[in-house]
VMD Tcl script that draws the C-alpha trace (Angstrom):
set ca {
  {-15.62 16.02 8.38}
  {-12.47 15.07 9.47}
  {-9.45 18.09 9.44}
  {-6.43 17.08 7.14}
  {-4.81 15.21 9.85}
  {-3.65 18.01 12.05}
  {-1.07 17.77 9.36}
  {2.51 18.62 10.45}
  {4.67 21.86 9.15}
  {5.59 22.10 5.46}
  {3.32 19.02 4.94}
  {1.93 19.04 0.77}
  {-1.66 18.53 1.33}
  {-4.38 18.28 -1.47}
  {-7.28 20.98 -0.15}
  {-10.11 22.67 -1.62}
  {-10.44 26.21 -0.95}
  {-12.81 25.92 1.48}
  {-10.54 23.26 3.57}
  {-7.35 25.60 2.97}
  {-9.38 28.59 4.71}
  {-9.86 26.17 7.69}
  {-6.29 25.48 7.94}
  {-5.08 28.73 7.34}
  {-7.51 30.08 10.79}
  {-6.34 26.90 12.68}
  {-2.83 27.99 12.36}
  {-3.42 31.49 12.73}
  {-4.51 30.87 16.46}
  {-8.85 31.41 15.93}
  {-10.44 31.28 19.05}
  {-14.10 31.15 17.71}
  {-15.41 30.50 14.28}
  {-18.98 30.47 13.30}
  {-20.91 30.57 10.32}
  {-24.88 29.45 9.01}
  {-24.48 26.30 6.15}
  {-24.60 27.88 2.94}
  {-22.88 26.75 -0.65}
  {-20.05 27.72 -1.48}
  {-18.79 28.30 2.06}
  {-20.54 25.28 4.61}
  {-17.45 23.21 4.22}
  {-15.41 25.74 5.76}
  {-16.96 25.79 9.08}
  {-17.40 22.21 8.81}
  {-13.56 21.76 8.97}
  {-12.66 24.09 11.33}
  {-14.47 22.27 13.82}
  {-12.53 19.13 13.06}
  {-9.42 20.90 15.12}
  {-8.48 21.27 18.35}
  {-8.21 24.13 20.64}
  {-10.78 26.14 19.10}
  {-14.62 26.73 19.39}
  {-16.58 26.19 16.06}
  {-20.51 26.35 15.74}
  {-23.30 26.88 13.15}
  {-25.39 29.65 14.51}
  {-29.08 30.10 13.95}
  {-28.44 32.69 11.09}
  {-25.88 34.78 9.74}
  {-26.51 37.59 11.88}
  {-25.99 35.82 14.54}
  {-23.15 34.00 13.44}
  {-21.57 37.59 12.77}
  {-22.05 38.79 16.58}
  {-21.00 35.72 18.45}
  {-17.50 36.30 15.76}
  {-17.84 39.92 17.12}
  {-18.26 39.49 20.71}
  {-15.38 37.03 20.58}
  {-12.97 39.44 18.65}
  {-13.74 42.42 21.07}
  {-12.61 40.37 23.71}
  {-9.41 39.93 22.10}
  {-8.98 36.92 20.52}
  {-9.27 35.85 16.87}
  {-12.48 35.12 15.37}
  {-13.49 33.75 11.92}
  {-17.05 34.39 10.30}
  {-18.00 32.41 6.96}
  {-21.11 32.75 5.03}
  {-22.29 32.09 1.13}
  {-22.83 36.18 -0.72}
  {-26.53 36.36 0.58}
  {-25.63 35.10 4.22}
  {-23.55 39.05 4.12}
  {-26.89 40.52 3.32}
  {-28.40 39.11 6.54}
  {-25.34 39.57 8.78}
  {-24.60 43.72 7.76}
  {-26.37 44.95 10.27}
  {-23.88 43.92 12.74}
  {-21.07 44.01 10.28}
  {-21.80 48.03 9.69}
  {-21.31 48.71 13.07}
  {-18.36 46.78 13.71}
  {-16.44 48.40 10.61}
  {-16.95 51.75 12.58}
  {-16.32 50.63 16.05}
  {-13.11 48.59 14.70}
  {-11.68 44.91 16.02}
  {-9.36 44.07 19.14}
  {-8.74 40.52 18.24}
  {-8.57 39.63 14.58}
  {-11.85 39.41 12.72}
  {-12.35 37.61 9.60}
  {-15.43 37.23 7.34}
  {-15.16 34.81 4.32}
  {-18.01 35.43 2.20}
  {-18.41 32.67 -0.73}
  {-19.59 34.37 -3.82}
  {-21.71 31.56 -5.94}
  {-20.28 33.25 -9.51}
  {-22.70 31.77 -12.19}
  {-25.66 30.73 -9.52}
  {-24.79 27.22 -8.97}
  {-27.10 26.89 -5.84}
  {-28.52 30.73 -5.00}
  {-31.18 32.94 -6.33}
  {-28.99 35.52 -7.07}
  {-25.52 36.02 -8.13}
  {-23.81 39.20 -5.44}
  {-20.41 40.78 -6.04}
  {-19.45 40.99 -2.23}
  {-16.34 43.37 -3.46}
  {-19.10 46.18 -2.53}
  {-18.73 45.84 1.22}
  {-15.03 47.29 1.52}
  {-16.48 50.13 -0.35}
  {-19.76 50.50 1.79}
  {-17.75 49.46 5.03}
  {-14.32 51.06 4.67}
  {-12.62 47.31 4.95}
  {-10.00 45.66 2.87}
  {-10.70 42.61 0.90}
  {-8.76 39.63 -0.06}
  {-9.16 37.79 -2.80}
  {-7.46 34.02 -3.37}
  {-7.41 32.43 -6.49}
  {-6.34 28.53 -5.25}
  {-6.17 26.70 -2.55}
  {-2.87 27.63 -1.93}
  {-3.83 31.04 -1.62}
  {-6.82 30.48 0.34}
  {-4.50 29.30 3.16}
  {-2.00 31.92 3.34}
  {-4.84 35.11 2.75}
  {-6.58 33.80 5.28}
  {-3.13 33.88 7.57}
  {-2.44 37.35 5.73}
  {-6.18 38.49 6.54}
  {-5.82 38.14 10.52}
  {-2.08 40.01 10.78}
  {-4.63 42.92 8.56}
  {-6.86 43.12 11.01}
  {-4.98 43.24 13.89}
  {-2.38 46.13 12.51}
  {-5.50 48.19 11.48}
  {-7.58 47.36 14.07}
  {-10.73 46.49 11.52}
  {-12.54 43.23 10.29}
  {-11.36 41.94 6.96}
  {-13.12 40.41 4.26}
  {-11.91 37.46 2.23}
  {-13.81 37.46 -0.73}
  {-13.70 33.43 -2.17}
  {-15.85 32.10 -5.26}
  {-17.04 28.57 -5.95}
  {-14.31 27.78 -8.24}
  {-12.15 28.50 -5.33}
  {-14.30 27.46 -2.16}
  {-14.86 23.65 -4.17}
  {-11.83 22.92 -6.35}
  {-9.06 21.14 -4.76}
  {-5.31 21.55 -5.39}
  {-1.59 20.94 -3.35}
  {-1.31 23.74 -0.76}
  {1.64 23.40 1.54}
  {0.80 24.31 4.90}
  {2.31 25.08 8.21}
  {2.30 25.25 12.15}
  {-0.15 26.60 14.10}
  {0.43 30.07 16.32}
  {-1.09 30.02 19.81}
  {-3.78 32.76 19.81}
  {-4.10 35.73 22.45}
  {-5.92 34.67 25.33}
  {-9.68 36.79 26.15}
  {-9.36 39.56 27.94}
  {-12.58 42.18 27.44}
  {-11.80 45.66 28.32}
  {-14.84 47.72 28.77}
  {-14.08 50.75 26.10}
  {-17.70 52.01 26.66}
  {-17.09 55.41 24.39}
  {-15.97 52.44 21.77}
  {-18.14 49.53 22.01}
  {-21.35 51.40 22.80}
  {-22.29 52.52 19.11}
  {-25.13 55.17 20.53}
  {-24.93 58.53 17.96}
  {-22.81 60.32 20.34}
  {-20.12 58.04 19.99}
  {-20.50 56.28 17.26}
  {-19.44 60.38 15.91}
  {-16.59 60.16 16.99}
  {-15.58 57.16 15.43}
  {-15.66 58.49 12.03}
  {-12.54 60.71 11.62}
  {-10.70 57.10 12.68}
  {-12.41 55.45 9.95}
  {-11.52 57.96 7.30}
  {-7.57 57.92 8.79}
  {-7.71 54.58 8.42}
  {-8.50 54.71 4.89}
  {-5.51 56.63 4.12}
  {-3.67 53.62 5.79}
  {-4.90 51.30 3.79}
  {-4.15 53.08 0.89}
  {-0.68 53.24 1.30}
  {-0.51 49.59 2.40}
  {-2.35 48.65 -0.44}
  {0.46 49.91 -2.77}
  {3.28 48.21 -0.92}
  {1.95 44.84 -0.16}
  {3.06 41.63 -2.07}
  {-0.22 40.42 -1.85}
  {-0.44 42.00 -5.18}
  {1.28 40.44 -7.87}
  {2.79 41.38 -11.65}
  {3.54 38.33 -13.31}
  {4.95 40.05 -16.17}
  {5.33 38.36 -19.74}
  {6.85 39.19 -23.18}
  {3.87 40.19 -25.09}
  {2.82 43.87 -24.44}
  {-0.14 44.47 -26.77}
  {-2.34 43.86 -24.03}
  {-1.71 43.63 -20.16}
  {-4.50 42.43 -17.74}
  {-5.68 43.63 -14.65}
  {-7.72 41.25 -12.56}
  {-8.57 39.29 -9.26}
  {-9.27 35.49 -8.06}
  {-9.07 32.46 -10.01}
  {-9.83 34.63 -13.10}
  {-6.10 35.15 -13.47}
  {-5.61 31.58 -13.53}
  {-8.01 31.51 -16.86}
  {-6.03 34.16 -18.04}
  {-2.46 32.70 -17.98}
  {-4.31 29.56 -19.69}
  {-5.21 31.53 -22.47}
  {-2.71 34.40 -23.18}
  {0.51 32.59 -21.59}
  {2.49 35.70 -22.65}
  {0.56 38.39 -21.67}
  {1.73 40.44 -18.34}
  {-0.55 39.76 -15.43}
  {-1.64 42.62 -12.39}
  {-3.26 40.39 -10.03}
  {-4.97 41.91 -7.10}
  {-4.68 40.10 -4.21}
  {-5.67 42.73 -1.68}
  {-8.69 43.84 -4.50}
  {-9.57 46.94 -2.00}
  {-8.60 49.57 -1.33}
  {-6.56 49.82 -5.15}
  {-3.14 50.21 -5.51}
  {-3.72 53.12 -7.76}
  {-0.23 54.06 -8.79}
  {0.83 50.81 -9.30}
  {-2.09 50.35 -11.77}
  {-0.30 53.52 -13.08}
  {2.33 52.74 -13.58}
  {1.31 49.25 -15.06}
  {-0.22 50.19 -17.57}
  {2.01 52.42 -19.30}
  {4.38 49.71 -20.06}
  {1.70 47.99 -21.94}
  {-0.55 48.99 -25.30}
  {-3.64 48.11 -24.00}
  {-5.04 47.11 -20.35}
  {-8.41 45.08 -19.78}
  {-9.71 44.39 -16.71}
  {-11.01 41.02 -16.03}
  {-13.50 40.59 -12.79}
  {-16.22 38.90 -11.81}
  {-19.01 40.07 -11.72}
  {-19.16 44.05 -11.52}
  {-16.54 46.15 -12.90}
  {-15.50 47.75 -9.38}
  {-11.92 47.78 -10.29}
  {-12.42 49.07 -13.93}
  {-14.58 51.71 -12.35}
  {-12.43 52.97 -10.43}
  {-9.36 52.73 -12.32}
  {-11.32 55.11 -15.20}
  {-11.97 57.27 -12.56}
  {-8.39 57.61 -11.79}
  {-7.81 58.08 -15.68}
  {-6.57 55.15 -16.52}
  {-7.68 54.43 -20.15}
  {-9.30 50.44 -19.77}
  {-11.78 48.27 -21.04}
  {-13.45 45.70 -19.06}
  {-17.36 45.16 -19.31}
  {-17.45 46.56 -22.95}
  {-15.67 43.11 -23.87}
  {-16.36 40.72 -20.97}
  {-19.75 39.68 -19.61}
  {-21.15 41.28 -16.43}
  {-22.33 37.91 -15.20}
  {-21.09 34.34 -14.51}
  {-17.85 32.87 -14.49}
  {-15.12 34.02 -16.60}
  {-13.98 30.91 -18.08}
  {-11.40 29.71 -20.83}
  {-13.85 30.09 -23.73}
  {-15.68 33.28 -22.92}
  {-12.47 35.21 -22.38}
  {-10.66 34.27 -25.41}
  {-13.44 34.88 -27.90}
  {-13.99 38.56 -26.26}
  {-10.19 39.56 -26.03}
  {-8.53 37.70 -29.04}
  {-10.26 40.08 -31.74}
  {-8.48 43.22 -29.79}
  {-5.05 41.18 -30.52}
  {-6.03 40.94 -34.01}
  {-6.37 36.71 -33.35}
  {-8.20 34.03 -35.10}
  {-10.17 31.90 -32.84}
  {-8.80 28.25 -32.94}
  {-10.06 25.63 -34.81}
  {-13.24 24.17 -32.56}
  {-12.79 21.10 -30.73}
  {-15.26 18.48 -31.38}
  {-18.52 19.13 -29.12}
  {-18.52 17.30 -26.22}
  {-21.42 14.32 -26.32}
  {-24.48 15.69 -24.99}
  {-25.93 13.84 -21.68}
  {-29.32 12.86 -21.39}
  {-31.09 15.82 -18.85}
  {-31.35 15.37 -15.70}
  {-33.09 17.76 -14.10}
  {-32.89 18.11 -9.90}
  {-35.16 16.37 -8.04}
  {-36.07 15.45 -4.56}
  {-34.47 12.04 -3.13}
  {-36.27 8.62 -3.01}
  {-39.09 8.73 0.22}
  {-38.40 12.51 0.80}
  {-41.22 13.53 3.47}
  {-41.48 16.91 1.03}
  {-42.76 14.62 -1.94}
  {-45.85 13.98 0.13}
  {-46.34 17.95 0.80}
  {-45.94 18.64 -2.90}
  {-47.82 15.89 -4.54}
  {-50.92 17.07 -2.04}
  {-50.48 20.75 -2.95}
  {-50.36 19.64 -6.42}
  {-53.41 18.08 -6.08}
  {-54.78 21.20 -4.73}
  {-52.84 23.65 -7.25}
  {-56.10 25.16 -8.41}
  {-57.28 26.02 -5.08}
  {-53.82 27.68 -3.15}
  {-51.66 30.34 -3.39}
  {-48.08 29.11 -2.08}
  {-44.94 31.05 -1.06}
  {-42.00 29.04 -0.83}
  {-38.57 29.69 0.73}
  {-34.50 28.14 0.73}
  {-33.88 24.60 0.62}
  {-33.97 21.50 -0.97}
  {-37.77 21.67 -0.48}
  {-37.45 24.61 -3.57}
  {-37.58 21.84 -6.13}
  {-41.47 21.87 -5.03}
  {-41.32 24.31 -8.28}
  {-40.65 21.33 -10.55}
  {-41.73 18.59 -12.14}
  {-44.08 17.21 -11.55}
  {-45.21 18.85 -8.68}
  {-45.61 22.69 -10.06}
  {-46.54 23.91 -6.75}
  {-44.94 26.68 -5.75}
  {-45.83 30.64 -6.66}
  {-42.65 31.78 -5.03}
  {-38.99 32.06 -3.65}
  {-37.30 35.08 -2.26}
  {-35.15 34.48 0.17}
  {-34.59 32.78 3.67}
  {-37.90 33.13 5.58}
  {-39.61 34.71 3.11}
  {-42.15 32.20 3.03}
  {-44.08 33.74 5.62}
  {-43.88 37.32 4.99}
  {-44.31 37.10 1.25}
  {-47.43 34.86 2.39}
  {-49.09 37.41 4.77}
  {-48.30 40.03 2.13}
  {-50.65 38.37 -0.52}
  {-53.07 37.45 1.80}
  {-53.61 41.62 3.11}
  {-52.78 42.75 -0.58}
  {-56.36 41.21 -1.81}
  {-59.79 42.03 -1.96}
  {-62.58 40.89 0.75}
  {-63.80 39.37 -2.83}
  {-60.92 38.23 -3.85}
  {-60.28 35.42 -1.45}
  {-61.28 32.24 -3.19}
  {-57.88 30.76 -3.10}
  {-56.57 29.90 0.13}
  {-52.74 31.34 0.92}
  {-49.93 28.95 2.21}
  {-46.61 29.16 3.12}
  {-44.02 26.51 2.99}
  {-40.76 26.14 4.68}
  {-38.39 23.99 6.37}
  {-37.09 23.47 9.82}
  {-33.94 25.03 9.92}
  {-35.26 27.87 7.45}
  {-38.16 28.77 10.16}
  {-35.36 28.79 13.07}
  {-32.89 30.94 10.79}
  {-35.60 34.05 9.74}
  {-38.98 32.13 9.88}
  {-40.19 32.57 13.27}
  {-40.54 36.67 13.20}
  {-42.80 36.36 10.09}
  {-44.75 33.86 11.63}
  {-45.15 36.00 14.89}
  {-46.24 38.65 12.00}
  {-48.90 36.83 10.96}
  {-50.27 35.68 14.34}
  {-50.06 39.21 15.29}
  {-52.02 40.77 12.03}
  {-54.01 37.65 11.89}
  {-53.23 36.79 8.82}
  {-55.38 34.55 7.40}
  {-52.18 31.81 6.31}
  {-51.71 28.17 6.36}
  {-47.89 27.11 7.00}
  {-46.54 24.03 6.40}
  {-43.31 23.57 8.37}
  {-41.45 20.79 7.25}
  {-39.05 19.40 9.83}
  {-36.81 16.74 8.32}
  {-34.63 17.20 11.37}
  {-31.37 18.53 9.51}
  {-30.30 21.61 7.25}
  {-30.80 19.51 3.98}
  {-29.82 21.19 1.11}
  {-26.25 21.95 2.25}
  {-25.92 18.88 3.32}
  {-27.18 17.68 6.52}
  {-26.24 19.50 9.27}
  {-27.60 19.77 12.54}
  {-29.14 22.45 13.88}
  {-31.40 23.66 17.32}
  {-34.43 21.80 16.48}
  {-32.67 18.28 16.05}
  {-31.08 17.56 19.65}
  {-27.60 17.54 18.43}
  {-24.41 20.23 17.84}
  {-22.15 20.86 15.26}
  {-19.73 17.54 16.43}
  {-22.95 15.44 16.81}
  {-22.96 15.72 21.04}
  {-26.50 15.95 22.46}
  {-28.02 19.66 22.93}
  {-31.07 20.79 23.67}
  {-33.82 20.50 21.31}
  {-36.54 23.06 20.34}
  {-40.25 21.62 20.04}
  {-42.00 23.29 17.05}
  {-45.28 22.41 18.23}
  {-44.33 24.60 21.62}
  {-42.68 27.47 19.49}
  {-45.21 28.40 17.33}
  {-47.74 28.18 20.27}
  {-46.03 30.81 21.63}
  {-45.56 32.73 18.63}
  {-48.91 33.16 18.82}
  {-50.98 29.95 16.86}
  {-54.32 28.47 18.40}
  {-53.22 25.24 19.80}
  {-56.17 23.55 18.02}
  {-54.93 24.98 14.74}
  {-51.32 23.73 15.46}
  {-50.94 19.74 14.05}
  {-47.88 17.58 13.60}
  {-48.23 15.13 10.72}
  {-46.80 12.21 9.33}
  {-45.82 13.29 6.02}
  {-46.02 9.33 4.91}
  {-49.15 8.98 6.09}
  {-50.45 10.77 3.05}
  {-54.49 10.37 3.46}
  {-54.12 11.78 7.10}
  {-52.05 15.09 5.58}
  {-54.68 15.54 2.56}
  {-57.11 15.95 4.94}
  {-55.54 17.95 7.47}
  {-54.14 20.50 4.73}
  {-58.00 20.76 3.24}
  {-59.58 21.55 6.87}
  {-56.73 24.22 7.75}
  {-56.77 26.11 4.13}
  {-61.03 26.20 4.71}
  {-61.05 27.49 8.10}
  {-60.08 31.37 8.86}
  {-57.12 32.59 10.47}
  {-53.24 31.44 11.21}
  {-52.51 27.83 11.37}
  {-49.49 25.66 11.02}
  {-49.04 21.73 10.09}
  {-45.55 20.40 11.24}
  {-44.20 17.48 9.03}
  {-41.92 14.67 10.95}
  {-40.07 12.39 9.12}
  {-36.14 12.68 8.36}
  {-33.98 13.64 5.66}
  {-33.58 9.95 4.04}
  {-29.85 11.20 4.59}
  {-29.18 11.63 7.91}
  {-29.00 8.72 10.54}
  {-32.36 9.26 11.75}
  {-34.05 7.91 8.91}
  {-34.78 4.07 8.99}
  {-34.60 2.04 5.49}
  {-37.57 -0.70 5.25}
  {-37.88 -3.20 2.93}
  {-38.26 -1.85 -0.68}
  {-41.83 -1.65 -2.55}
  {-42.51 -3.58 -6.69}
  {-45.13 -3.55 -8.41}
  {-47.35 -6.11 -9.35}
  {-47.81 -5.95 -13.06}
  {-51.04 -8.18 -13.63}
  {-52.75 -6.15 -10.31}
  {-51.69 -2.57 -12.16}
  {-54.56 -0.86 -13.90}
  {-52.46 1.95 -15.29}
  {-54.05 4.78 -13.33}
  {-50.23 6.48 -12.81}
  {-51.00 7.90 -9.18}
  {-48.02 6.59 -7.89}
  {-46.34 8.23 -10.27}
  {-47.79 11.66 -9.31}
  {-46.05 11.51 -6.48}
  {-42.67 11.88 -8.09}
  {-40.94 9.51 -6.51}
  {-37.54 9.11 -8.14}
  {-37.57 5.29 -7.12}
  {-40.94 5.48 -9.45}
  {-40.40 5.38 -12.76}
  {-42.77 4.94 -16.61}
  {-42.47 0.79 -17.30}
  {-45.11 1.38 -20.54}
  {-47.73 3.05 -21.74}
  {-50.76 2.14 -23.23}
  {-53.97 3.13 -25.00}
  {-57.31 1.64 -23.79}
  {-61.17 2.23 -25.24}
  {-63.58 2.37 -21.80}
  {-66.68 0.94 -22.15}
  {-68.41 4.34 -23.45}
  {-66.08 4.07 -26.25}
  {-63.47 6.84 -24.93}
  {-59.84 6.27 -25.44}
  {-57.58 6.80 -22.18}
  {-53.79 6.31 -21.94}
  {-52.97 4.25 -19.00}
  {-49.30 4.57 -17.28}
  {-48.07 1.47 -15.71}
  {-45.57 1.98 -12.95}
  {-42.38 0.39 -12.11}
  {-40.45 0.87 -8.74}
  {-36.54 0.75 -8.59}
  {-35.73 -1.75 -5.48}
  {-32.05 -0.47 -5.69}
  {-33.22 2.97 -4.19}
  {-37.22 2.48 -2.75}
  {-36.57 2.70 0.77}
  {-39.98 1.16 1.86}
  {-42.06 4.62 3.26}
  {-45.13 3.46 1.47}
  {-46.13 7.01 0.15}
  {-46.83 5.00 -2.95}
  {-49.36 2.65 -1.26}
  {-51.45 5.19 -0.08}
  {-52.49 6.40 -3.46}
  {-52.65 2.80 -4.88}
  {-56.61 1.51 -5.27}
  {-55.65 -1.46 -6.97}
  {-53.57 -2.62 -4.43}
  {-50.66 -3.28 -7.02}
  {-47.78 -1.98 -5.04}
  {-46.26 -5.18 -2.63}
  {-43.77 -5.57 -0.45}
  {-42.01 -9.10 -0.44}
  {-42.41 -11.10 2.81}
  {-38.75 -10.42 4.91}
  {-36.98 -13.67 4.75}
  {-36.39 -15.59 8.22}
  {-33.19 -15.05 9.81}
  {-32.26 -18.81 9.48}
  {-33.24 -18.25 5.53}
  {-31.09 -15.42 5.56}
  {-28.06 -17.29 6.83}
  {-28.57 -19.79 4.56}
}
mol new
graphics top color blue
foreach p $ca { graphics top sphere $p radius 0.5 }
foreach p [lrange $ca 0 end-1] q [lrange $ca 1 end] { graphics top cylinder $p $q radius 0.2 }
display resetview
């Protein structure tokens, strides 16, 4: 990803949130920005590392991504930490300290709240952590306001001394819009002073810490209630004012264009009195957040009278046409006449890609479905759970694979063990909070089959690279960790370690069968690309042969998206039973040539036509 040109001063560019945050660090001097790929946020650390004069990398995790942004900020210069809601969970034992020990250089986290689950397991109001960690948040609601928060957020930290939180959604992080933008500001220069009684968080100090934290509190009250980062667009109809945060005040000005507006731009800690004195020049105030009702909370706790969650949903986004059904009756409103329903699209549910090396892993343990127990974990590799595939028990969170695996396998009964435990989970999932469960189950010997599938990239967020793939954030060679020689020293036999070729699917079968039957830790490391990324090679594409096809529909088992029904049919056998056979056709637009499909195919009815001569192919 390219930055937006190293755009000149006062230039109009069109950003989406998460490019806006980039610019907005760029020009506010960061030093070091890390982060771990995760939607909503992975674009933001992608861009940052498109400028100059700065350091930018994708750590291993989150937690580490939060220390590196740590270490860099105690030494005085500013640091930027991104990371989707569940990324915070991961990275707050660092982040707890740090919020008592306070910042020297400018620290700021952007957590990316996924509002209405669009790719996480669980939907996280990261508003919490100024209240658990004594911080202020930020909250944009465009792109325009991404940029200059994130600006704002820095000059925060660096008068109080504490990290800052910058609280974006996916509307925000994903939707583009004109943000004008402006020069960058050199950045302070590293200079670590050892401040032992400060940086060394043992009990003794970390003691006297506290009565800084709580004056600090104060100050942030008071700031809160003078800065313009909180808005009252005001408006001529006072039967109902509206209290609220983000890109939900956006929604709201769409739907009740006269209504007066409090948006909260710094969202903690409240500007109390102001919400005072708001709401008495209005009938009725209704708080409008997403998702937990923090700020309606604690404005009834102030004794403000509001409503809020009575009204308004606790969960997903707060669109157009869930806020104006819930408010309108309080305005005494008829809904509007009902547009005409939009045409409905023919499903189409998420799938893995043409000659992904997962479909071979999935269409075994399919296969075997009756037989295994099987933990799953975060990635692309999730949609294992599908159709047609069915084949996977669980999904937690990042690494869970392995310790949800060892857990079932020392939860059940010596007579209870006829099915045979695996864990699945993919490269950069086992480098980000994979490898301490595995050393777990080495060290309990836990009797577990993994299947660690390296496709050589962090797929699901969209391909980037990563400690086990030879290359850095900007593509540059690094060094590259050998899975075989990691898990051998985490602890796995060498004779029960294999590396596979996922396409070779007759070779895996087997391999998965002997491992799951024979006692004790073991691990089977797929090889083949993302068909994505550079690394993966395109061969000639696959038909089929429709007078060789007997309609068995192995191939499409598989579930090959390049692999699709052509007909099917109803035959008597010879004993007079009726069967229906599925014959197979193969897109040659998208079959990349692995040959998955051959491997399954007795009747030899998939072909590959002959490559054409060069001196044919000029012709």
């Amino acid at each position: 990803m390219t930055a937006p040109m190293i755009a000149p001063a006062d230039t109009r560019l069109l950003l989406s949130g998460n490019e806006a945050i980039a610019r907005g660090a760029w020009e506010a001097g960061v030093k070091v920005a890390t982060s771990y790929p995760g939607t909503p946020a992975t674009e933001i650390l992608e861009s940052i590392g498109a400028y100059p004069d700065l350091h930018a990398q994708f750590s291993v995790n989150e937690k580490v991504a939060m220390e590196v942004a740590i270490g860099a900020a105690m030494s005085g210069v500013r640091a930027l930490c991104s990371m989707k809601h569940v990324g915070m969970n991961v990275a707050a034992d660092a982040f707890m300290t740090f919020t008592l020990t306070g910042t020297k250089g400018g620290l700021v986290i952007i957590v990316a709240d996924d509002v209405g689950l669009s790719s996480s397991q669980n939907e996280q109001d990261s508003r919490y952590w100024g209240r658990f960690g004594h911080m202020p948040i930020l909250e944009p609601a465009d792109s325009q306001e991404a940029y200059e928060m994130t600006k704002a957020a820095f000059d925060i930290s660096e008068r109080f001394q504490t990290p800052v939180i910058l609280r974006a959604t996916t509307r925000v992080c994903h939707v583009k819009a004109v943000a004008t933008v402006g020069a960058r500001t050199a950045g302070a220069k590293a200079n670590f002073i050892p401040e032992p009684q400060r940086w060394v968080m043992v009990p003794g100090n970390a003691k006297n810490r506290l009565p800084l934290m709580a004056e600090r509190d104060v100050a942030f009250a008071a700031f809160a209630e003078d800065t313009d980062l909180n808005v009252l667009d005001d408006g001529t109809d006072r039967r109902i004012g509206f209290v609220t945060s983000g890109p939900v005040a956006l929604t709201l000005r769409e739907v009740f264009p006269n209504a007066p507006i409090f948006k909260l731009g710094f969202s903690y800690p409240l500007p109390i009195e102001r919400l005072r004195a708001f709401a008495a020049t209005v009938d009725a105030v209704v708080v409008a957040e997403e998702t937990e009702p923090l700020i309606e909370n604690e404005m009834k706790a102030a004794g403000i009278t509001v409503s809020g969650k009575d009204i308004l949903p606790r969960f997903g986004e707060l669109l157009p046409h869930i806020v104006g059904p819930a408010v309108r009756p309080l305005l005494g409103l008829d809904e509007p006449p009902p547009q005409a329903a939009p045409a409905k699209l023919f499903p189409r549910p998420p799938t893995l890609c043409p000659a992904c090396p997962h479909l071979a892993v999935y269409h075994t343990l399919a296969r075997l479905r009756k037989k295994v127990l099987i933990a799953g974990d975060i990635g692309c590799y999730t949609l294992g759970a599908g159709h047609p595939w069915g084949a996977l028990d669980s999904c937690i969170s990042m690494g869970a694979s392995m310790g949800v695996a060892l857990g079932m396998d020392k939860a059940r009964e010596p007579e209870d063990r006829d099915k045979a435990i695996v864990a699945v989970i993919g490269d950069s999932t086992f480098l980000h909070m994979g490898m301490q469960g595995l050393l777990d189950i080495t060290y309990t010997q836990g009797n577990v089959t993994v299947l660690l599938m390296d496709n050589s990239t962090t797929g699901m967020t969209g391909g980037q690279n990563h400690p086990a793939n030879g290359q850095d954030l900007h593509g540059n060679p690094a060094p590259k960790v050998d899975f075989a020689k990691l898990v051998t020293a985490l602890g796995v036999a060498e004779d029960r370690i294999h590396v596979v070729d996922p396409y070779q699917l007759p070779v895996f079968d087997r391999t998965l069968r002997q491992e799951i039957a024979t006692p004790g830790p073991s691990v089977i490391i797929t090889n083949r690309p993302c068909t994505l990324i550079d690394a993966f090679t395109r061969h000639q594409p696959y038909h089929t042969d429709e007078d060789a096809c007997t309609g068995c529909g192995k191939c499409i088992d598989i579930g090959c998206p390049a692999i699709s029904v052509a007909r099917r049919e109803t035959a008597t056998r010879k004993n007079g039973r009726e069967v229906e056979l599925t014959f197979a056709h193969i897109d040659t637009a998208i079959c990349t040539g692995c040959g998955m499909c051959v491997n399954v195919c007795a009747s030899e009815a998939i072909v590959r036509d002959e490559i054409p001569a060069k001196e044919d192919c000029r012709s």
